[in-house]
N, C-alpha and C positions, 0 to 999 in steps of 0.2 A: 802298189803294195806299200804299206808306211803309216804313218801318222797325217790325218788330214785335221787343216784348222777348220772351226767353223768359225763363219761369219759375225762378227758384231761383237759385240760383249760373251758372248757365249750364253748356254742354257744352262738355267734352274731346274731344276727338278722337286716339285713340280712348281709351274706357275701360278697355281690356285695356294697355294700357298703364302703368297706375297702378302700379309698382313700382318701387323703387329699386335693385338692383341684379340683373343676368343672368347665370345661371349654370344648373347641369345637375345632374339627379341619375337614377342610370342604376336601372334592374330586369335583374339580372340573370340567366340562365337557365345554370346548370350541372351538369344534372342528368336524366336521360331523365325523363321527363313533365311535366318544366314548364313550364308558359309565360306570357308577357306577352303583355297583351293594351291595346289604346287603345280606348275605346267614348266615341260619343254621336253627336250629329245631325250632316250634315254639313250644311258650308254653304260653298257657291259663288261668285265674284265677282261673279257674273250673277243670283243666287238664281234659280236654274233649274233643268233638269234634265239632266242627260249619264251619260255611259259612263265611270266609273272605268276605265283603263287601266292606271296604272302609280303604285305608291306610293311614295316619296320619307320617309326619316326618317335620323335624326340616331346613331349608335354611342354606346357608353360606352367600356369598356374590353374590348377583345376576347384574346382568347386561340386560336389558329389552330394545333395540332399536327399534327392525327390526321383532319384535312380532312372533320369532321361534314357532313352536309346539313341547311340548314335549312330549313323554310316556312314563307312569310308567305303569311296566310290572309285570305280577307275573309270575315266572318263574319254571321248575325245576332247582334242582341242578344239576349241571354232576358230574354222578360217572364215567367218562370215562376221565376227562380231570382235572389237578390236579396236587397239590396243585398252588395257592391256590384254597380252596372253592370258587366255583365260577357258573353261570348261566349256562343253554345251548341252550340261546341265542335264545330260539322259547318263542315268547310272547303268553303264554295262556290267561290271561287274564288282560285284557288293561285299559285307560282312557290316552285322548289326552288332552291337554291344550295349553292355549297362555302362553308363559314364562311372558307376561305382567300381566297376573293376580295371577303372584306370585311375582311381581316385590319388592316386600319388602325385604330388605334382615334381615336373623336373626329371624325370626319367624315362628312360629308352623302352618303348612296346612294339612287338611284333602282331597283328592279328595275319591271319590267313583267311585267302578270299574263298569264296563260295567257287567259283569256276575260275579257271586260272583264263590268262588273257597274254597272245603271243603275239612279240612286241620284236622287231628287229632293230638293232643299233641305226641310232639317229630319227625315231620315229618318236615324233610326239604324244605326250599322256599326260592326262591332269589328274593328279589325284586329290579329292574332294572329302571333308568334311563337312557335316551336319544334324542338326536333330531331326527321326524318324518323323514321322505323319503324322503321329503323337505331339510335335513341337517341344518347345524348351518348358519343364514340368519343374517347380519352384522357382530356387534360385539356379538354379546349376547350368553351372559353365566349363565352355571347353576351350581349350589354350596350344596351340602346335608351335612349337618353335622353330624358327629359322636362324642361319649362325649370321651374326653381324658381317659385315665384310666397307673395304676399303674403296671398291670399283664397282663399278654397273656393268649388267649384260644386257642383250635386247630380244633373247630367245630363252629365256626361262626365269622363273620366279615365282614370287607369290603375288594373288590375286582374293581378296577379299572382296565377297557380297554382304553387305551390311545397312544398305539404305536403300533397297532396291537397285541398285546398279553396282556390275563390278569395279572396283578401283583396286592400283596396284599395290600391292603391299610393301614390306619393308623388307629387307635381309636378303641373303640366298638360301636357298633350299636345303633340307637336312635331312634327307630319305635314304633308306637303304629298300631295295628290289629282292629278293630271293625267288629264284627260279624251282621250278618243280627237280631238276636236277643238279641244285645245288648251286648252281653260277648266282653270282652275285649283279646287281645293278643300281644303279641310282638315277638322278635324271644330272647329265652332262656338265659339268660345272657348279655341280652341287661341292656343299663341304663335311661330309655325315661327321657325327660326333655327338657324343652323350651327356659330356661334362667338359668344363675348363676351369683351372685356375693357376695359382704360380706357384713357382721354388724360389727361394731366397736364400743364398748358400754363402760362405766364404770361406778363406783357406783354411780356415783351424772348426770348420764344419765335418760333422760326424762323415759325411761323404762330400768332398771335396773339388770333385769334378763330376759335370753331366755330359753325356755325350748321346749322341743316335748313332746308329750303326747304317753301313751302305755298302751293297754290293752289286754288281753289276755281271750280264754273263760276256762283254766282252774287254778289253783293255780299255782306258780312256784315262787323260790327266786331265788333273784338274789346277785353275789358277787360283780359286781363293773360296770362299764361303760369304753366305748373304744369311745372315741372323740378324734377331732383332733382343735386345734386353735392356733392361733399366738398371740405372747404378746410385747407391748410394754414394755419398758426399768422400773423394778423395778413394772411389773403389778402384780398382785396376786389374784385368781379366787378362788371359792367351785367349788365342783358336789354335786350336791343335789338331793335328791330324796324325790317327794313328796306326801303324800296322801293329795287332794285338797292343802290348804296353809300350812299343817303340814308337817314340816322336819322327814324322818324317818333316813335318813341317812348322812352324810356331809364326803364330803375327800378335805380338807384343801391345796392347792399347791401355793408353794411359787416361784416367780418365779427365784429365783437362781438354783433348782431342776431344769429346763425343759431344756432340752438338744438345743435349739434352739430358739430365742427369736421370731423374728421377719418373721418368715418362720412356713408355716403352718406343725406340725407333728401329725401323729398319735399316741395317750398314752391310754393305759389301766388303771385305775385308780380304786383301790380296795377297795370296803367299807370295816369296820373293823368287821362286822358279816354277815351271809346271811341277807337279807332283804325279806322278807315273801311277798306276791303279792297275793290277793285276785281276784277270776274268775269273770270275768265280771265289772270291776271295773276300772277306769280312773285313772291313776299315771302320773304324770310328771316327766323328768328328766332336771335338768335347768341347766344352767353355769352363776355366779354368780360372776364377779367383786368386790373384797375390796377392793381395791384401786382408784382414780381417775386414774391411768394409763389404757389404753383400752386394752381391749382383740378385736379379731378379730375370728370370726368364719364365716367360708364359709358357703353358701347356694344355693340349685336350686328350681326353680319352677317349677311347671309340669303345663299345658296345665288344667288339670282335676282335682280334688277329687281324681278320682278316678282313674287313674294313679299313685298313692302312693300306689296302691294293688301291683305291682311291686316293690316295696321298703318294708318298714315296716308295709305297713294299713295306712287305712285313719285317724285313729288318731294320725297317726306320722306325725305332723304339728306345726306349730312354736302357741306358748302361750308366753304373755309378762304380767310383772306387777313390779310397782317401789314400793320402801319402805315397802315393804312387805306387801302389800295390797291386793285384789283380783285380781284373774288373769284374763286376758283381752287381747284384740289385738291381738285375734285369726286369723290368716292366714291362709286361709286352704288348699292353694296350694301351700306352704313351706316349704321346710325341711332342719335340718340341722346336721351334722355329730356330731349326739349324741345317741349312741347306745346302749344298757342293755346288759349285760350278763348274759346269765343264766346259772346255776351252777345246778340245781335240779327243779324237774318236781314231782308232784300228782300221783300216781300211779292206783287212781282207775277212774281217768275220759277217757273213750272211745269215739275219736273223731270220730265223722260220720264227710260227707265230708260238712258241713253248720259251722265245729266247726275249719276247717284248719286255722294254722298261716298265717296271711295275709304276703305276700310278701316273704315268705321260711328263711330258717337259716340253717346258713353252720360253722361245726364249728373253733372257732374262730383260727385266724392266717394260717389258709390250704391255699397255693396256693397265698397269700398275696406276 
Protein backbone atom coordinates (compact mmCIF):
# COMPACT_ATOMS: atom_id res chain seq x y z
CA UNK A 1 0.00 0.00 0.00
CA UNK A 2 1.74 3.48 -0.75
CA UNK A 3 3.22 5.29 -3.63
CA UNK A 4 5.25 3.13 -6.09
CA UNK A 5 8.10 4.65 -8.40
CA UNK A 6 8.17 3.69 -11.85
CA UNK A 7 11.17 2.87 -13.45
CA UNK A 8 13.30 5.36 -15.80
CA UNK A 9 12.43 8.64 -16.55
CA UNK A 10 8.75 7.92 -15.98
CA UNK A 11 5.71 8.06 -18.62
CA UNK A 12 4.14 10.44 -21.06
CA UNK A 13 1.00 10.35 -21.71
CA UNK A 14 0.54 9.56 -24.56
CA UNK A 15 3.76 8.51 -26.42
CA UNK A 16 2.42 9.25 -29.90
CA UNK A 17 2.33 12.33 -29.07
CA UNK A 18 6.11 12.99 -29.06
CA UNK A 19 6.43 15.51 -31.94
CA UNK A 20 6.84 18.93 -32.40
CA UNK A 21 4.94 20.11 -34.96
CA UNK A 22 1.29 18.82 -37.07
CA UNK A 23 0.81 18.97 -40.33
CA UNK A 24 -0.26 16.63 -43.38
CA UNK A 25 1.17 15.10 -46.38
CA UNK A 26 -1.33 13.67 -48.91
CA UNK A 27 -0.86 10.27 -51.46
CA UNK A 28 -2.24 10.96 -54.17
CA UNK A 29 -4.28 9.04 -56.73
CA UNK A 30 -4.55 10.46 -60.45
CA UNK A 31 -4.47 7.82 -62.60
CA UNK A 32 -6.91 4.55 -63.38
CA UNK A 33 -5.15 1.71 -61.27
CA UNK A 34 -3.87 3.43 -58.60
CA UNK A 35 -4.32 3.27 -55.23
CA UNK A 36 -3.70 4.25 -51.51
CA UNK A 37 -3.96 2.24 -49.18
CA UNK A 38 -3.65 2.64 -44.78
CA UNK A 39 -2.75 -1.06 -43.28
CA UNK A 40 -1.92 -2.25 -39.71
CA UNK A 41 -3.80 -3.47 -36.40
CA UNK A 42 -6.63 -1.87 -35.41
CA UNK A 43 -7.27 -0.72 -31.98
CA UNK A 44 -10.21 0.18 -30.16
CA UNK A 45 -11.08 2.51 -27.21
CA UNK A 46 -12.40 -0.63 -25.38
CA UNK A 47 -9.64 -3.05 -26.80
CA UNK A 48 -12.54 -5.11 -27.83
CA UNK A 49 -14.16 -6.42 -30.57
CA UNK A 50 -17.11 -4.64 -32.94
CA UNK A 51 -18.50 -4.10 -36.38
CA UNK A 52 -16.61 -1.51 -38.47
CA UNK A 53 -19.44 0.35 -40.02
CA UNK A 54 -18.32 3.46 -41.33
CA UNK A 55 -14.72 5.08 -42.07
CA UNK A 56 -13.80 8.53 -41.27
CA UNK A 57 -10.41 10.13 -43.01
CA UNK A 58 -8.90 13.31 -43.70
CA UNK A 59 -8.60 14.84 -47.92
CA UNK A 60 -5.50 16.35 -49.47
CA UNK A 61 -5.96 18.27 -52.44
CA UNK A 62 -8.87 17.22 -54.53
CA UNK A 63 -9.61 17.89 -57.95
CA UNK A 64 -13.67 17.11 -58.85
CA UNK A 65 -14.37 17.62 -62.93
CA UNK A 66 -15.53 14.80 -64.63
CA UNK A 67 -17.49 13.30 -61.27
CA UNK A 68 -15.11 9.85 -61.01
CA UNK A 69 -16.39 7.24 -58.64
CA UNK A 70 -14.42 6.15 -56.19
CA UNK A 71 -14.05 3.06 -53.49
CA UNK A 72 -13.06 2.85 -50.39
CA UNK A 73 -12.42 -0.73 -49.64
CA UNK A 74 -11.73 -2.71 -46.44
CA UNK A 75 -9.31 -4.96 -47.20
CA UNK A 76 -7.10 -7.81 -45.82
CA UNK A 77 -3.47 -7.42 -45.31
CA UNK A 78 -1.14 -9.76 -47.37
CA UNK A 79 1.01 -11.94 -45.58
CA UNK A 80 2.20 -13.24 -48.91
CA UNK A 81 3.46 -10.15 -50.61
CA UNK A 82 5.82 -7.64 -48.71
CA UNK A 83 7.11 -5.29 -47.31
CA UNK A 84 5.71 -2.85 -47.54
CA UNK A 85 2.48 -3.56 -45.48
CA UNK A 86 0.18 -3.54 -47.79
CA UNK A 87 -3.73 -4.84 -49.23
CA UNK A 88 -4.55 -7.92 -51.14
CA UNK A 89 -6.27 -6.07 -53.38
CA UNK A 90 -9.86 -8.25 -53.03
CA UNK A 91 -12.33 -5.51 -51.72
CA UNK A 92 -14.53 -7.06 -48.93
CA UNK A 93 -16.25 -4.63 -48.11
CA UNK A 94 -17.13 -1.43 -50.03
CA UNK A 95 -18.92 2.15 -50.38
CA UNK A 96 -18.80 4.01 -54.01
CA UNK A 97 -18.88 7.73 -54.28
CA UNK A 98 -18.87 10.75 -56.73
CA UNK A 99 -15.29 12.35 -56.16
CA UNK A 100 -17.72 15.50 -56.44
CA UNK A 101 -19.20 15.14 -53.17
CA UNK A 102 -15.89 15.19 -51.62
CA UNK A 103 -14.77 17.93 -53.62
CA UNK A 104 -13.51 20.11 -50.66
CA UNK A 105 -10.18 19.71 -50.22
CA UNK A 106 -8.59 19.60 -46.61
CA UNK A 107 -11.34 18.22 -44.64
CA UNK A 108 -12.66 15.43 -42.38
CA UNK A 109 -15.38 12.77 -44.44
CA UNK A 110 -17.10 10.00 -42.83
CA UNK A 111 -18.63 7.44 -45.62
CA UNK A 112 -20.41 4.28 -44.29
CA UNK A 113 -19.81 0.87 -45.72
CA UNK A 114 -22.13 -1.31 -47.44
CA UNK A 115 -21.80 -4.33 -44.91
CA UNK A 116 -19.97 -3.73 -41.91
CA UNK A 117 -16.82 -5.95 -41.15
CA UNK A 118 -15.91 -7.46 -37.47
CA UNK A 119 -12.60 -6.66 -36.59
CA UNK A 120 -11.10 -7.73 -33.04
CA UNK A 121 -8.24 -5.42 -31.42
CA UNK A 122 -4.77 -5.99 -32.94
CA UNK A 123 -6.12 -7.49 -36.22
CA UNK A 124 -4.85 -6.26 -39.23
CA UNK A 125 -6.92 -4.15 -42.17
CA UNK A 126 -6.04 -2.15 -45.05
CA UNK A 127 -8.20 0.36 -46.03
CA UNK A 128 -7.93 1.24 -49.83
CA UNK A 129 -8.74 3.74 -52.12
CA UNK A 130 -9.45 3.98 -55.85
CA UNK A 131 -11.24 4.80 -58.96
CA UNK A 132 -14.26 2.45 -59.95
CA UNK A 133 -14.10 0.28 -63.15
CA UNK A 134 -14.97 3.31 -64.72
CA UNK A 135 -11.03 4.61 -64.06
CA UNK A 136 -9.95 8.20 -63.43
CA UNK A 137 -12.56 10.36 -65.93
CA UNK A 138 -10.87 13.85 -66.90
CA UNK A 139 -8.62 15.36 -64.67
CA UNK A 140 -9.82 14.34 -61.28
CA UNK A 141 -7.97 13.45 -58.50
CA UNK A 142 -8.04 12.05 -55.15
CA UNK A 143 -5.72 13.16 -52.26
CA UNK A 144 -5.93 11.24 -48.45
CA UNK A 145 -3.83 12.49 -45.99
CA UNK A 146 -1.63 11.25 -43.46
CA UNK A 147 -0.26 13.48 -40.35
CA UNK A 148 3.63 14.02 -40.58
CA UNK A 149 5.37 12.44 -37.77
CA UNK A 150 9.03 12.37 -36.24
CA UNK A 151 9.64 8.34 -36.04
CA UNK A 152 9.01 5.19 -38.09
CA UNK A 153 6.88 2.08 -37.31
CA UNK A 154 7.24 -1.40 -39.01
CA UNK A 155 3.57 -2.56 -38.54
CA UNK A 156 1.48 0.04 -40.03
CA UNK A 157 1.20 2.79 -42.57
CA UNK A 158 0.72 3.95 -45.75
CA UNK A 159 1.28 2.03 -48.91
CA UNK A 160 0.75 3.49 -52.47
CA UNK A 161 0.22 1.50 -55.96
CA UNK A 162 1.23 3.94 -58.52
CA UNK A 163 3.45 2.21 -61.14
CA UNK A 164 2.38 -1.07 -60.95
CA UNK A 165 3.92 -2.13 -57.62
CA UNK A 166 3.28 -1.15 -54.11
CA UNK A 167 5.73 1.19 -52.51
CA UNK A 168 5.61 2.69 -48.99
CA UNK A 169 4.22 5.90 -48.46
CA UNK A 170 4.96 8.83 -46.28
CA UNK A 171 3.37 9.74 -42.87
CA UNK A 172 1.39 7.92 -40.39
CA UNK A 173 -2.02 7.03 -40.73
CA UNK A 174 -5.21 9.47 -40.05
CA UNK A 175 -8.27 7.29 -39.76
CA UNK A 176 -10.97 7.14 -37.45
CA UNK A 177 -13.30 3.31 -37.31
CA UNK A 178 -16.96 3.75 -36.07
CA UNK A 179 -18.50 0.80 -34.97
CA UNK A 180 -22.19 -0.20 -35.50
CA UNK A 181 -22.44 0.38 -31.85
CA UNK A 182 -20.92 3.48 -31.54
CA UNK A 183 -17.23 2.37 -30.19
CA UNK A 184 -14.70 4.24 -31.77
CA UNK A 185 -11.40 2.85 -33.63
CA UNK A 186 -8.48 3.74 -35.63
CA UNK A 187 -5.55 1.54 -36.90
CA UNK A 188 -2.87 1.31 -33.62
CA UNK A 189 -0.54 4.14 -33.82
CA UNK A 190 -2.30 6.26 -36.01
CA UNK A 191 -2.58 10.09 -35.01
CA UNK A 192 -6.42 11.14 -36.25
CA UNK A 193 -6.90 14.87 -36.63
CA UNK A 194 -8.65 17.11 -39.11
CA UNK A 195 -6.69 20.40 -38.93
CA UNK A 196 -3.54 21.99 -37.43
CA UNK A 197 -2.09 25.17 -36.95
CA UNK A 198 -0.62 27.70 -34.05
CA UNK A 199 -1.23 30.37 -31.18
CA UNK A 200 0.99 32.91 -30.74
CA UNK A 201 0.25 34.59 -27.50
CA UNK A 202 1.93 36.87 -24.85
CA UNK A 203 1.39 38.49 -21.53
CA UNK A 204 -0.57 41.51 -22.48
CA UNK A 205 -2.54 38.98 -25.04
CA UNK A 206 -6.38 39.17 -24.96
CA UNK A 207 -5.95 35.46 -23.37
CA UNK A 208 -2.90 35.22 -21.79
CA UNK A 209 -2.38 31.67 -20.67
CA UNK A 210 -3.18 28.29 -22.57
CA UNK A 211 -3.53 25.27 -20.87
CA UNK A 212 -4.99 21.42 -21.45
CA UNK A 213 -6.85 19.93 -18.80
CA UNK A 214 -5.95 16.18 -17.07
CA UNK A 215 -7.63 13.95 -15.00
CA UNK A 216 -7.02 10.61 -13.97
CA UNK A 217 -9.37 7.90 -12.08
CA UNK A 218 -6.62 7.13 -9.58
CA UNK A 219 -3.91 9.27 -7.51
CA UNK A 220 -0.57 9.74 -9.29
CA UNK A 221 2.29 12.60 -9.05
CA UNK A 222 3.85 14.00 -11.42
CA UNK A 223 7.69 15.46 -11.89
CA UNK A 224 7.57 17.85 -14.56
CA UNK A 225 5.85 18.37 -18.25
CA UNK A 226 7.29 17.65 -21.78
CA UNK A 227 6.04 20.41 -24.24
CA UNK A 228 7.21 21.66 -27.25
CA UNK A 229 6.99 25.66 -28.38
CA UNK A 230 8.81 28.24 -30.29
CA UNK A 231 9.87 31.74 -28.90
CA UNK A 232 10.33 34.93 -30.26
CA UNK A 233 13.63 37.00 -29.60
CA UNK A 234 14.06 37.64 -25.61
CA UNK A 235 10.39 35.78 -24.94
CA UNK A 236 10.22 34.13 -21.46
CA UNK A 237 7.19 31.57 -20.45
CA UNK A 238 6.22 29.41 -16.90
CA UNK A 239 4.75 25.77 -17.00
CA UNK A 240 2.27 25.84 -14.48
CA UNK A 241 0.35 23.34 -13.02
CA UNK A 242 -2.98 24.00 -11.75
CA UNK A 243 -5.56 22.89 -9.17
CA UNK A 244 -8.74 25.15 -10.61
CA UNK A 245 -6.76 28.82 -10.56
CA UNK A 246 -4.34 27.76 -7.89
CA UNK A 247 -0.56 27.38 -8.75
CA UNK A 248 0.78 24.06 -7.31
CA UNK A 249 3.80 24.16 -9.32
CA UNK A 250 5.87 26.75 -11.65
CA UNK A 251 9.29 26.11 -13.79
CA UNK A 252 10.44 29.54 -14.68
CA UNK A 253 12.34 29.50 -18.58
CA UNK A 254 14.18 32.04 -19.71
CA UNK A 255 14.69 32.30 -22.93
CA UNK A 256 18.52 32.51 -23.39
CA UNK A 257 18.24 28.60 -21.79
CA UNK A 258 16.13 27.10 -24.89
CA UNK A 259 18.35 25.68 -27.44
CA UNK A 260 16.23 27.06 -30.32
CA UNK A 261 14.31 30.27 -30.47
CA UNK A 262 12.10 30.55 -33.30
CA UNK A 263 11.77 26.69 -34.41
CA UNK A 264 9.44 24.50 -32.70
CA UNK A 265 11.45 21.91 -29.96
CA UNK A 266 10.52 19.41 -27.83
CA UNK A 267 11.77 20.03 -23.73
CA UNK A 268 11.07 18.24 -20.73
CA UNK A 269 10.76 20.74 -17.98
CA UNK A 270 11.07 19.56 -14.37
CA UNK A 271 9.08 20.69 -11.24
CA UNK A 272 11.19 21.13 -8.20
CA UNK A 273 9.22 18.32 -6.04
CA UNK A 274 6.66 15.59 -7.10
CA UNK A 275 3.20 17.26 -7.54
CA UNK A 276 0.57 14.99 -5.72
CA UNK A 277 -2.81 14.62 -8.22
CA UNK A 278 -5.95 13.68 -6.74
CA UNK A 279 -8.33 10.73 -8.47
CA UNK A 280 -11.04 11.93 -10.14
CA UNK A 281 -10.18 15.52 -10.05
CA UNK A 282 -9.68 18.25 -13.07
CA UNK A 283 -5.88 19.80 -13.14
CA UNK A 284 -4.67 22.02 -15.71
CA UNK A 285 -1.25 22.44 -17.17
CA UNK A 286 -0.76 25.93 -18.98
CA UNK A 287 2.11 27.90 -20.63
CA UNK A 288 2.33 31.13 -19.44
CA UNK A 289 4.14 34.14 -21.32
CA UNK A 290 6.19 37.07 -19.01
CA UNK A 291 7.09 38.87 -21.42
CA UNK A 292 5.30 40.80 -24.23
CA UNK A 293 7.51 38.78 -26.73
CA UNK A 294 5.12 35.60 -28.09
CA UNK A 295 5.53 32.28 -27.54
CA UNK A 296 4.10 29.96 -30.21
CA UNK A 297 2.62 26.59 -29.53
CA UNK A 298 1.32 24.16 -32.24
CA UNK A 299 -2.15 22.77 -32.25
CA UNK A 300 -4.63 20.21 -33.94
CA UNK A 301 -8.23 19.68 -33.97
CA UNK A 302 -9.88 16.57 -34.19
CA UNK A 303 -13.13 16.18 -36.02
CA UNK A 304 -14.85 14.94 -32.51
CA UNK A 305 -14.66 15.09 -28.56
CA UNK A 306 -14.21 12.21 -28.72
CA UNK A 307 -11.45 11.42 -30.93
CA UNK A 308 -9.11 12.87 -28.19
CA UNK A 309 -9.70 9.07 -26.51
CA UNK A 310 -6.86 8.39 -29.05
CA UNK A 311 -4.62 11.04 -27.56
CA UNK A 312 -4.70 11.93 -23.83
CA UNK A 313 -8.90 12.01 -23.07
CA UNK A 314 -11.29 14.14 -23.58
CA UNK A 315 -10.14 16.60 -21.09
CA UNK A 316 -7.03 17.08 -22.80
CA UNK A 317 -8.41 20.29 -24.57
CA UNK A 318 -7.27 23.70 -24.80
CA UNK A 319 -8.61 26.17 -21.55
CA UNK A 320 -7.71 30.00 -21.69
CA UNK A 321 -7.86 32.90 -19.13
CA UNK A 322 -6.13 36.56 -19.00
CA UNK A 323 -4.82 38.30 -15.80
CA UNK A 324 -5.44 35.45 -13.82
CA UNK A 325 -8.95 35.25 -13.61
CA UNK A 326 -11.14 32.29 -14.19
CA UNK A 327 -10.62 29.91 -16.81
CA UNK A 328 -12.77 30.18 -19.86
CA UNK A 329 -12.60 29.61 -23.70
CA UNK A 330 -12.90 26.17 -23.48
CA UNK A 331 -12.28 24.33 -26.87
CA UNK A 332 -13.01 21.18 -26.93
CA UNK A 333 -11.77 19.81 -30.03
CA UNK A 334 -8.20 21.27 -29.34
CA UNK A 335 -5.21 20.08 -28.27
CA UNK A 336 -1.92 21.17 -27.64
CA UNK A 337 1.52 19.65 -27.19
CA UNK A 338 1.40 19.86 -23.39
CA UNK A 339 2.01 16.59 -21.68
CA UNK A 340 2.43 15.47 -17.73
CA UNK A 341 4.67 13.18 -16.67
CA UNK A 342 4.22 10.79 -14.36
CA UNK A 343 7.01 9.60 -11.99
CA UNK A 344 4.60 7.47 -9.31
CA UNK A 345 1.27 5.67 -9.28
CA UNK A 346 -1.19 4.62 -5.90
CA UNK A 347 -0.64 1.29 -5.22
CA UNK A 348 -3.87 0.10 -3.88
CA UNK A 349 -6.33 1.22 -6.78
CA UNK A 350 -7.38 -1.85 -9.06
CA UNK A 351 -8.31 -0.68 -12.49
CA UNK A 352 -11.39 -2.53 -13.98
CA UNK A 353 -11.67 -1.79 -17.71
CA UNK A 354 -14.36 1.62 -17.04
CA UNK A 355 -11.09 3.01 -15.02
CA UNK A 356 -8.39 2.60 -18.17
CA UNK A 357 -6.04 5.75 -18.97
CA UNK A 358 -7.79 7.34 -21.71
CA UNK A 359 -5.46 7.45 -24.82
CA UNK A 360 -2.44 4.75 -23.49
CA UNK A 361 1.16 6.06 -22.15
CA UNK A 362 4.36 4.84 -23.46
CA UNK A 363 7.18 5.58 -21.51
CA UNK A 364 8.73 8.59 -22.00
CA UNK A 365 11.69 9.20 -24.68
CA UNK A 366 11.18 5.06 -26.10
CA UNK A 367 11.40 5.06 -29.78
CA UNK A 368 11.28 9.12 -30.03
Amino acid sequence: MGWITLPGAGIAQDGYWMRTTFGSTAQTVDATGEKTAITGPVHWTDHGTHDIQSVSFRTGTIVATSNSTIVLSLQDVSLTSGPPNQPDEVQDQTVSFSIGTISTSSTWYTKNLGSNRTVAEGENVAVVWEFDGSGRLGSDSLAINSSNTHFHSGNLGIANKLAGSWQAGTGFPNIIFTASDGTLGTIAGSFPFSSSSTSAYNSGSAADEFAIGIQYPFKVKLSGVWLSVALAPSADFEVVLYDGTTALATVAVDYNSYRGASTNFGCAYMFSSLQELQADTLYRIAVKPTTTNSVTLSFFIVDAVEHLDFHQGQNFHLWTRVNAGAWGGEVTTRAYPIVPIIKQVFSTISLSSSELVPGGISMLGVGR
